[in-house]
N, C-alpha and C positions, 0 to 999 in steps of 0.2 A: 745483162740486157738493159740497157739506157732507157729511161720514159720519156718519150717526148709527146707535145703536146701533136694532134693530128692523125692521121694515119700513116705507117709505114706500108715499104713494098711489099706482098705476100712473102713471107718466107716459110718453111719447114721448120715447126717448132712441135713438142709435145704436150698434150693435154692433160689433164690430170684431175682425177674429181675424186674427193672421197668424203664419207657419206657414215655418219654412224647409226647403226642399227639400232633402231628403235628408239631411238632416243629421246620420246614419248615415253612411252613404258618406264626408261631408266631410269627419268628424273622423279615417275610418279614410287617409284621402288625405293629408292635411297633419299629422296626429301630434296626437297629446293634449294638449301643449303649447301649440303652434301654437293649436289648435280652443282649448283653453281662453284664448289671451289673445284671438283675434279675438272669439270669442263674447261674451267682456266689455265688449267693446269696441261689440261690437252691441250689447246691454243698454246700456249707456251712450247709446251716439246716439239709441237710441228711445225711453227715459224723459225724454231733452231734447228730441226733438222733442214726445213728447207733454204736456210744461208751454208748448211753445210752440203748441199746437191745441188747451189748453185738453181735455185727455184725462181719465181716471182709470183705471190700471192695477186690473186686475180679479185675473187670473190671468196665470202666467208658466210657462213649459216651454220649448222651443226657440224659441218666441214669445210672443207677447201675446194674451190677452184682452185689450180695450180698451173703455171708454167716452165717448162723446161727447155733448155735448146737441145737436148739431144733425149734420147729415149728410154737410153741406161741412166740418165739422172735419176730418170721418174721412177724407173724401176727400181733404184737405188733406196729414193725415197720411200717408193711404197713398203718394201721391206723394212727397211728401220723403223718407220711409221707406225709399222701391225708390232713389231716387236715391241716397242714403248708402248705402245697400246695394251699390248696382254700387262706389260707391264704397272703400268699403273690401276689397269681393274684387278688386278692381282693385290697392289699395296693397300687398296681400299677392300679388299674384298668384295669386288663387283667385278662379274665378268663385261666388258667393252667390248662390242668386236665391228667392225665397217667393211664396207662394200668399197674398194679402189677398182676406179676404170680407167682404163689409158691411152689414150687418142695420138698416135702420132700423126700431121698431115699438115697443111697450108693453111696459115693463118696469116691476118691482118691485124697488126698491134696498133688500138690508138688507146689515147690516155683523155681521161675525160675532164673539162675544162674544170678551175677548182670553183665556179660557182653551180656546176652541176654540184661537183662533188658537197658542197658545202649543203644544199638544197637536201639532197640524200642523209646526210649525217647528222642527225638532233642529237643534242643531250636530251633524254628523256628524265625527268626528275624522278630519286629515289619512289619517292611514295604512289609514282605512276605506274609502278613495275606491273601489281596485283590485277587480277582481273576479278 
């Protein structure tokens, strides 16, 4: 699926959100640390499973907004997704586990200009992280 800048015409594409469970609790469970290299780690597996289903990363928080052009991607993805998922709370010895929903219907794809985008994305400096 091409980015262009604008709106396209409505097409039939799939939604895709997933969402990890508690993920509050988790980080306060295993340490800041911990939570921050697994979570990377998760980011990682799910940006390469979604080049391998053929995805396009929409939004990002403790999960994914996702898109797909057909319906068995997503469903593709979500299964791999949950599989690598037990997987890695398993290596670390943390159970992981997320909530995937999956929208198939009509959507309008635009792409946001890059000084929105720029406006949206700071570097926040290390020693700002702590609350």
């Amino acid at each position: 699926m091409p980015a262009t800048l604008g709106a396209s015409n409505p097409a039939i594409r799939t939604l895709l959100l997933c969402d990890l469970v508690a993920s509050t609790q988790f980080v306060e469970r295993v340490g800041d640390r911990a939570a921050a290299e697994l979570l990377a780690r998760h980011d990682r597996f799910a940006r390469e499973l979604l080049s391998t289903f053929n995805g396009r990363e929409i939004d990002k928080s403790d999960g994914f907004l996702l898109l797909f052009g057909r319906p068995i991607e997503a469903v593709r993805f979500a299964m791999a997704y949950r599989a690598k998922l037990r997987e890695l709370g398993a290596a670390f010895d943390s159970a992981m586990t997320s909530r995937v929903g999956i929208h198939p219907g009509e959507v309008v794809l635009r792409e946001n200009s890059p000084e929105d985008v720029a406006r949206k994305v700071q570097h926040i400096p290390k020693e700002d992280y702590g609350i």
